[in-house]
Residue, then its C-alpha position, 0 to 999 in steps of 0.5 A: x373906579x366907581x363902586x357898584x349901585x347897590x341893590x336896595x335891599x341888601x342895606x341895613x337899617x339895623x340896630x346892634x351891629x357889634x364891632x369887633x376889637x381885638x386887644x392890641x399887641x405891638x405887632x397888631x399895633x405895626x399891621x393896624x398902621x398898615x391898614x389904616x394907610x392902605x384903606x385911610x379913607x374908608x375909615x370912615x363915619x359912624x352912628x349912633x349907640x342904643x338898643x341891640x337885639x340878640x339876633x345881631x348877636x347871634x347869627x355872627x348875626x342880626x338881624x343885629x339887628x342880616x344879610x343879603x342874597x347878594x352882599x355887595x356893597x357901595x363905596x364907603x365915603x371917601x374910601x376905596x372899593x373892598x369887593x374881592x380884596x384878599x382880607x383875611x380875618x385878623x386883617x378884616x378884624x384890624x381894620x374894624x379896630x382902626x374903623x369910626x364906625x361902631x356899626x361896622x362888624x366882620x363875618x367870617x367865611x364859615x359865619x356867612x350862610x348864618x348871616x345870610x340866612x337871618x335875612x330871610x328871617x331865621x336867625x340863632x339867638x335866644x329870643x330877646x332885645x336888650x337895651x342900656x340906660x343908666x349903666x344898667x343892660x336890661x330886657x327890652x323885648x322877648x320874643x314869644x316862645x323862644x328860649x328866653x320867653x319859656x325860662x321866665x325872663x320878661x321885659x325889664x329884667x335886668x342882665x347882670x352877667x354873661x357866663x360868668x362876666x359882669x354885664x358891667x365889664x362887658x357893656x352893651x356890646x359885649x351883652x351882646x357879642x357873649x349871646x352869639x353862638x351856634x345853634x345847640x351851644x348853651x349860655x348862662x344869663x345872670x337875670x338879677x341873681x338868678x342864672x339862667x342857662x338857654x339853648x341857642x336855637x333858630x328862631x324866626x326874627x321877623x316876628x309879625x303879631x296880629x290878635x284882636x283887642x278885647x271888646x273893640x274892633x282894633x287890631x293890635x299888629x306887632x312887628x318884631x323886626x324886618x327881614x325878608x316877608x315881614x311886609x307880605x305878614x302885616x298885609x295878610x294881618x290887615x285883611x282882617x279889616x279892622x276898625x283901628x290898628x294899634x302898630x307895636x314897635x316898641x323894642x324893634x331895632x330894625x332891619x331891612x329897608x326894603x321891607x320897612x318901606x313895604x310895611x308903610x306902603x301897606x298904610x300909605x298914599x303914593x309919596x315919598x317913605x325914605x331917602x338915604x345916602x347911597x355910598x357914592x356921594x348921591x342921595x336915593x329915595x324910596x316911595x311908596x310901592x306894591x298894591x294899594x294901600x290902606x288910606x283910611x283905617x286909623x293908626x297909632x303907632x306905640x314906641x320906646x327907646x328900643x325903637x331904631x332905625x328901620x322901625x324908625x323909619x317906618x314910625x317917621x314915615x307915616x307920621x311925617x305924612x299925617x297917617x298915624x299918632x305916635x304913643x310912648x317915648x322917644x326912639x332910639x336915633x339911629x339913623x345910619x345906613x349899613x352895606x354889607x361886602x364881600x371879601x376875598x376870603x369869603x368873609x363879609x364886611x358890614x360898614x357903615x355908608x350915611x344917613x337916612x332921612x323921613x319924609x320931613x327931612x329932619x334928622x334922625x340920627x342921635x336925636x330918636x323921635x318923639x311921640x306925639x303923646x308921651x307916656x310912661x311905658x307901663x301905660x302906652x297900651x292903654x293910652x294907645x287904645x283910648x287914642x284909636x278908639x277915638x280915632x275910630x269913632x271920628 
């Protein structure tokens, strides 16, 4: 039976999905047998590991880095169609546990309208991306006036604990997972030595940003993520007529495809944006779509290590096709596409179904990509302006 054609929107180019592992008794260790016989196949690949943006965290959510209006999904490789299977959750989260897919992640039925609603570009969280390197979880990115960005956390701050347990213990995911939670519930970060206690709360996870840069006739445009309307906000931003736009998507973990396309094809010619494995053993393409672009105002794109997937397919986008420089450092590298289903239960299954490629065709997927001019992250901004001045002046 041929798994339905998904709709394109409702794949996830998002950073962060966290699996979930339940500890293995010998009864759980016979039913994770079980599973791994009836759904072998759809055991299938994974992606890469990076930066995570709390949101994933937070809406049993994602953003981490969402959901769809309608969550079907595509067949998994080689696997079987999951629309409609009576999982119930302890099955759901054993097959997680059997899963190679460290994106894949499991939605209770009570946890879905969250999901869902971080789609539309609402999610519970505290308002920040964490990233890892070199065993230390740190701040990537805090989202203006949330929870987190009003208690003083600022990017580079290191998250040593989660109420109460060692980031240490409980490794990125974990950071993570600890920071899901309801709307009103609280959490306690350790930030170095100083707690922090937050208040989960809705926040819109598809921040777009627009101000002037001082003294010049530049936009500096940050995007945050990619849910529902991000695109519709960066064409309202570039009405402005800037001279230069200096695209900021340092610490964005991605989101919906859909919208990522929309962005470039804010910047774009018609052409080619993105093309990606589609669960049924085919290859789908995404081009260049909506009212004409803006073909000539100067780009320079600013990226770091929390750079992923969705924001890495916009950034390969327009460099692959001579429309922007890029200034910073390497992305993140993931490059593995994400379909969400729909169980019997009324749960929500997200796995992982292939890979997307730039229009250049090279991989992305645990590689990142690199900038065209590399520069430590206390000097991208400068360095980006100096760039686009010039640019402007040619």
């Amino acid at each position: 039976m041929r798994a339905p054609r998904p709709d394109r929107a409702g794949l996830d180019f998002r950073c962060g999905r966290v699996p979930y592992a339940p500890a293995m008794t010998s009864g759980r260790v016979r039913r994770r047998a079980v599973l791994a016989l009836a759904f072998g196949a759809a055991l299938t690949t994974g992606a890469a590991t990076g930066a995570w943006h709390e949101t994933a965290v937070d809406a049993a959510v994602p953003g981490q880095r969402g959901a769809e209006t309608r969550l079907r999904t595509p067949l998994p490789p080689g696997g079987v169609p999951l629309d409609g299977v009576p999982l119930g959750p302890d099955e759901a989260r054993e097959l997680l546990s059997v899963l190679d897919d460290p994106w894949a992640a499991y939605y209770p039925a009570d946890a879905v309208s969250g999901y869902r609603r971080q789609v539309d570009g609402t999610y519970p969280g505290v308002g920040l991306t964490v990233r890892q390197a070199a065993g230390r979880v740190t701040v990537a990115y805090v989202q203006p006036a949330g929870p987190a960005a009003r208690a003083g956390i600022v990017e580079g701050d290191e998250i040593t604990a989660v109420d109460g347990t060692p980031a240490g213990d409980l490794g990125l995911a974990g950071v993570v997972a600890a920071l899901r939670g309801p709307v009103g519930t609280p959490v306690t970060l350790a930030v170095g030595a100083r707690p922090v206690d937050l208040v989960r709360e809705i926040l819109t996870g598809t921040d777009v940003t627009a101000e002037p840069v001082p003294d010049t006739g530049l936009l500096w445009l940050r995007v945050a993520g990619f849910g529902r309307g991000t695109a519709d906000r960066v064409r309202a931003a570039l009405a402005r007529a800037p001279e230069g736009v200096l695209l900021d998507l340092r610490g964005n973990p991605g989101g919906l495809v859909d919208e990522a396309a929309a962005v470039a094809s804010a910047f774009l010619p018609p052409g080619p944006v993105v093309s990606y494995d589609d669960g049924t053993g085919g290859r789908r393409e995404l081009d260049v779509a909506g009212p004409p672009g803006d073909t000539d105002t100067p780009v320079v794109v600013l990226a770091d290590g929390g750079t992923a997937s969705a924001a890495e397919v916009l950034l390969a986008a327009l460099r692959d096709r001579g429309r922007a420089v890029v200034v910073g450092s390497t992305t993140y590298g993931k490059g593995s596409v994400q379909a969400p289903t729909t169980l019997g239960d009324g749960g929500v299954l997200n796995l992982t179904i292939g890979h997307w490629y730039p229009p250049g065709g090279h991989a992305v997927d645990g590689r990142g990509i690199d900038p065209d001019i590399a520069v430590p992250a206390g000097e991208a901004e400068t360095r980006g302006v100096e760039v686009l001045e010039g640019l402007a002046d040619e």
